[in-house]
C-alpha positions as CSV (number, residue, x, y, z in Angstrom):
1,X,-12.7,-134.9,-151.3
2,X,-14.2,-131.9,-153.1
3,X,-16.9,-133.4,-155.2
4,X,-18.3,-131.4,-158.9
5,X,-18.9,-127.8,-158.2
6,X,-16.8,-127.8,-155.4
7,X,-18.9,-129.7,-152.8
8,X,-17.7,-131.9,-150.6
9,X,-18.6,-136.0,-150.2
10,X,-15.7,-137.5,-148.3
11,X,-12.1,-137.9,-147.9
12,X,-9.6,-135.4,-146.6
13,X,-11.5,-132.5,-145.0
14,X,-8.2,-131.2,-143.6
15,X,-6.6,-131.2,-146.9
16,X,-9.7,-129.8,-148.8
17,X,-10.4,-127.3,-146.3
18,X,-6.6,-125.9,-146.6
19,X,-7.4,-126.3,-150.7
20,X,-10.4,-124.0,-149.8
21,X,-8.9,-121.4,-147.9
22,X,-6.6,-121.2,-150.5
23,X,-9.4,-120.6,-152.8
24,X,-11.4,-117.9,-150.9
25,X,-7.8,-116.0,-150.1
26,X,-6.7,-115.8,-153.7
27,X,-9.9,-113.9,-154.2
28,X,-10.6,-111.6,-151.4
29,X,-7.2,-111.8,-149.5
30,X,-5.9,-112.8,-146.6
31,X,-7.6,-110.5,-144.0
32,X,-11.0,-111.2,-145.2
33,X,-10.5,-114.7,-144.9
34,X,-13.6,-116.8,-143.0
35,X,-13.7,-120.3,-141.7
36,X,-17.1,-119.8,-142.4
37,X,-16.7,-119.2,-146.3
38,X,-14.4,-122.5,-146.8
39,X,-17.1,-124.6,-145.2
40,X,-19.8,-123.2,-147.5
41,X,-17.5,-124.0,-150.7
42,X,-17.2,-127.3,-149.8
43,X,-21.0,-127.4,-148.6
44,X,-20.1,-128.7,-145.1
45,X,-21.2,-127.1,-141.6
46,X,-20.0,-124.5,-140.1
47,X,-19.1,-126.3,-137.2
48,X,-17.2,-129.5,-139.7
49,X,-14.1,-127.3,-139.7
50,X,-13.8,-127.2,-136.2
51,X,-13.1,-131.1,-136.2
52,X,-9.7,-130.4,-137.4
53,X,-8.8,-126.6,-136.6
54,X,-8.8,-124.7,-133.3
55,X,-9.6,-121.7,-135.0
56,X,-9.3,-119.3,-138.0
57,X,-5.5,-118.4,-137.3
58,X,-4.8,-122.5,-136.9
59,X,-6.5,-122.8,-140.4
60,X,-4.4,-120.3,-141.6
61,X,-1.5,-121.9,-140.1
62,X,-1.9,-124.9,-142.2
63,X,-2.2,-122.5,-145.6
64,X,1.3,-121.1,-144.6
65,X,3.1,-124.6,-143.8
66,X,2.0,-125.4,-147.3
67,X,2.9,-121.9,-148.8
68,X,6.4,-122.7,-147.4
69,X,6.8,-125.7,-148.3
70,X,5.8,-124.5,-152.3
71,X,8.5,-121.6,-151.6
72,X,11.6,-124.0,-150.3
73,X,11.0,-125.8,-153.8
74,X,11.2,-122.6,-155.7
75,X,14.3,-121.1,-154.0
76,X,15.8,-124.6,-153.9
77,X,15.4,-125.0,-158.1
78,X,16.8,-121.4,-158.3
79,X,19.8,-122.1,-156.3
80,X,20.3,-125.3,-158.2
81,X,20.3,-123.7,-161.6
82,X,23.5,-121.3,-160.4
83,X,27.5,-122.2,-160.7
84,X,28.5,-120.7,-157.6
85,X,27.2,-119.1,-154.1
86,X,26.7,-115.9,-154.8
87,X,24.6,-116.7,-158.2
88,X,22.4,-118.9,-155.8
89,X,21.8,-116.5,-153.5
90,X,20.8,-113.7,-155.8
91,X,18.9,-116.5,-157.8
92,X,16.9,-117.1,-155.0
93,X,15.8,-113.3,-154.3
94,X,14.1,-113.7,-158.3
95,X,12.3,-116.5,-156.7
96,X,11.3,-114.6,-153.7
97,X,9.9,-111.9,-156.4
98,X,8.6,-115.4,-158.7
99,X,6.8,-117.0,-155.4
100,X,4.8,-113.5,-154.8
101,X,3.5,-113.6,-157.9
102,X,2.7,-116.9,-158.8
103,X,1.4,-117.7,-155.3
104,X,-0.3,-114.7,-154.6
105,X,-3.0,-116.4,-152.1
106,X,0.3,-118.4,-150.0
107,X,2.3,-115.2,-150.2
108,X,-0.4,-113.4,-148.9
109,X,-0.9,-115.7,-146.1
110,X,2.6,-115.9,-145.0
111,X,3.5,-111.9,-145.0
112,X,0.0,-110.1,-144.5
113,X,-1.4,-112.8,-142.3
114,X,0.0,-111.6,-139.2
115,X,0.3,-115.0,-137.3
116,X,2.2,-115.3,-134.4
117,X,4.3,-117.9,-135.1
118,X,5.3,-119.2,-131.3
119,X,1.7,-120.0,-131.2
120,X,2.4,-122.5,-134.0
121,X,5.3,-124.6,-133.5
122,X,4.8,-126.5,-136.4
123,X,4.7,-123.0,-138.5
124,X,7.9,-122.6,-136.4
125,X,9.2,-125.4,-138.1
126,X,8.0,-125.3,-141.9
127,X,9.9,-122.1,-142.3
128,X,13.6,-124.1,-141.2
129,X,14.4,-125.2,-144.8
130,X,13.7,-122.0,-145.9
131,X,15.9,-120.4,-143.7
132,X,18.6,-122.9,-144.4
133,X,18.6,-122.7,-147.7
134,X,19.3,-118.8,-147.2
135,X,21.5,-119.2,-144.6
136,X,24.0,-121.5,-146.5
137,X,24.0,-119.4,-149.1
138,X,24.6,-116.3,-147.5
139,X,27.0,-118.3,-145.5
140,X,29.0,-119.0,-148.3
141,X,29.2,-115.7,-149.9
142,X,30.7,-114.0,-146.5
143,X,33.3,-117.0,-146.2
144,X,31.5,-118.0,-142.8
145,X,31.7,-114.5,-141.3
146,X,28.3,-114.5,-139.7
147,X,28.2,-111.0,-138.7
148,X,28.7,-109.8,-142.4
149,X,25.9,-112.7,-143.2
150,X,23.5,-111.2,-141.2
151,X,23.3,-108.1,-142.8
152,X,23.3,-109.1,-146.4
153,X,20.7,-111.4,-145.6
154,X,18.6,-108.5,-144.1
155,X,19.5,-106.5,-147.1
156,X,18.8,-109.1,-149.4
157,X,15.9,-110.2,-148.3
158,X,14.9,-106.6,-148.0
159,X,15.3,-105.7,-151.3
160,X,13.1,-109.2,-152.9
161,X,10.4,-108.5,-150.6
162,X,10.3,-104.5,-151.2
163,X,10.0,-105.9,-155.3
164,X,7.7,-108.5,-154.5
165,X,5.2,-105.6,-152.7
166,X,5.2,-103.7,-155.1
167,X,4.6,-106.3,-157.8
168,X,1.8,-107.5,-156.4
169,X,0.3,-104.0,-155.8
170,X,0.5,-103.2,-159.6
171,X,3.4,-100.7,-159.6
172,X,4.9,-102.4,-162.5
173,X,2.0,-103.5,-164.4
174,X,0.7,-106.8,-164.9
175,X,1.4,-109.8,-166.9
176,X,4.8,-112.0,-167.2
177,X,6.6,-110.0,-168.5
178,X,6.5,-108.1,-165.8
179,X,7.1,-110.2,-163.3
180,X,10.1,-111.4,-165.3
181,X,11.5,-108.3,-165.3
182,X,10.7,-107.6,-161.6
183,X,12.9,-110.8,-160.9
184,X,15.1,-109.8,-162.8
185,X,15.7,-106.8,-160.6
186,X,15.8,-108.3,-158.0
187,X,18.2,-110.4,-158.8
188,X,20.2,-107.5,-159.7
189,X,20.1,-106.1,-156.7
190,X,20.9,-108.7,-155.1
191,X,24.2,-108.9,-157.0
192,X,24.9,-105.5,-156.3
193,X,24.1,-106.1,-152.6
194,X,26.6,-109.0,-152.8
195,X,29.7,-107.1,-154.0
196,X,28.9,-104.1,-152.1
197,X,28.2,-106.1,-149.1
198,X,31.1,-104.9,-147.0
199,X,29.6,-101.5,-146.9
200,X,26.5,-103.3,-144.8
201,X,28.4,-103.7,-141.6
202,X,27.0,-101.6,-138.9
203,X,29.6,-99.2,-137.5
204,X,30.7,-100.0,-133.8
């Protein structure tokens, strides 16, 4: 485990090296991310990480199985707080916007990463519940029509992540208020892509 000062004695390596990457992402982002600078946080070799990851991108890999497991909580509690399907789903894009925000370093990792996910099938797999939490909601709102689903999920998801960007790249401002209100819009959106969402079907 990560000893005083951030050293590390003994315990979970894996765990603490996906604590450091964490760490060293939140502060210089994703794509300047090193194997090498998590092992000299936690004062272990260079070689130490190398016990438990392949590479960089497997590291990395591990940092977004834990980002989506942090995101799947936060749409999930969004979605539980709303009455009725299409509440959930737009309760979910202010997550979306919430998630970017408040996990800058996982969001980072899981958007600007640029992992190929059918290199990691367990990545493959952390992102199901997020998608099925969508996709039921969604679902739900089009009455099972999967073709009309489709596209308001593209829009939808659209709309949150065009927010979230440009949240996290300061074009609101900073602070929580801001990001409230950024939610907030997306959520609005959302409802707007809802009752519009007829008008999303691609012409034949």
């Amino acid at each position: 485990m990560p000893a005083k000062g951030g050293r590390y004695h003994h315990g979970d390596l894996r765990s603490a090296l996906v604590d450091a990457a964490i760490g060293v992402i939140a502060e210089r982002g994703v794509r300047d991310f090193s194997m090498a600078e998590a092992s000299r946080r936690l004062g272990v070799t260079t070689a130490a990480p190398y016990r438990h990851f392949a590479d960089r991108d497997e590291l990395l890999a591990a940092v977004a199985i834990r980002a989506l497991t942090v995101f799947a909580t936060m749409l999930s509690a969004a979605a539980d707080a709303a009455d009725t399907p299409a509440e959930r789903l737009a309760g979910m894009a202010g997550a979306y916007v919430r998630f970017a925000a408040q996990q800058r370093p996982l969001f980072d990792t899981l958007f600007n990463s640029g992992l190929d996910k059918s290199r990691h099938p367990e990545l493959q797999r952390a992102w199901e519940p997020v998608d099925a939490l969508l996709s039921t909601a969604v679902l739900e709102v089009c009455d099972g029509d999967a073709v009309a689903a489709e596209a308001l999920s593209d829009a939808i998801e659209a709309s949150a992540h065009g927010y979230a960007m440009l949240l996290s790249d300061g074009e609101y401002g900073h602070g929580p208020d801001v990001v409230s209100v950024t939610a907030d819009r997306a959520i609005a959106s959302a409802r707007a892509l809802i009752a519009g969402r007829r008008a999303l079907r691609t012409p034949v």
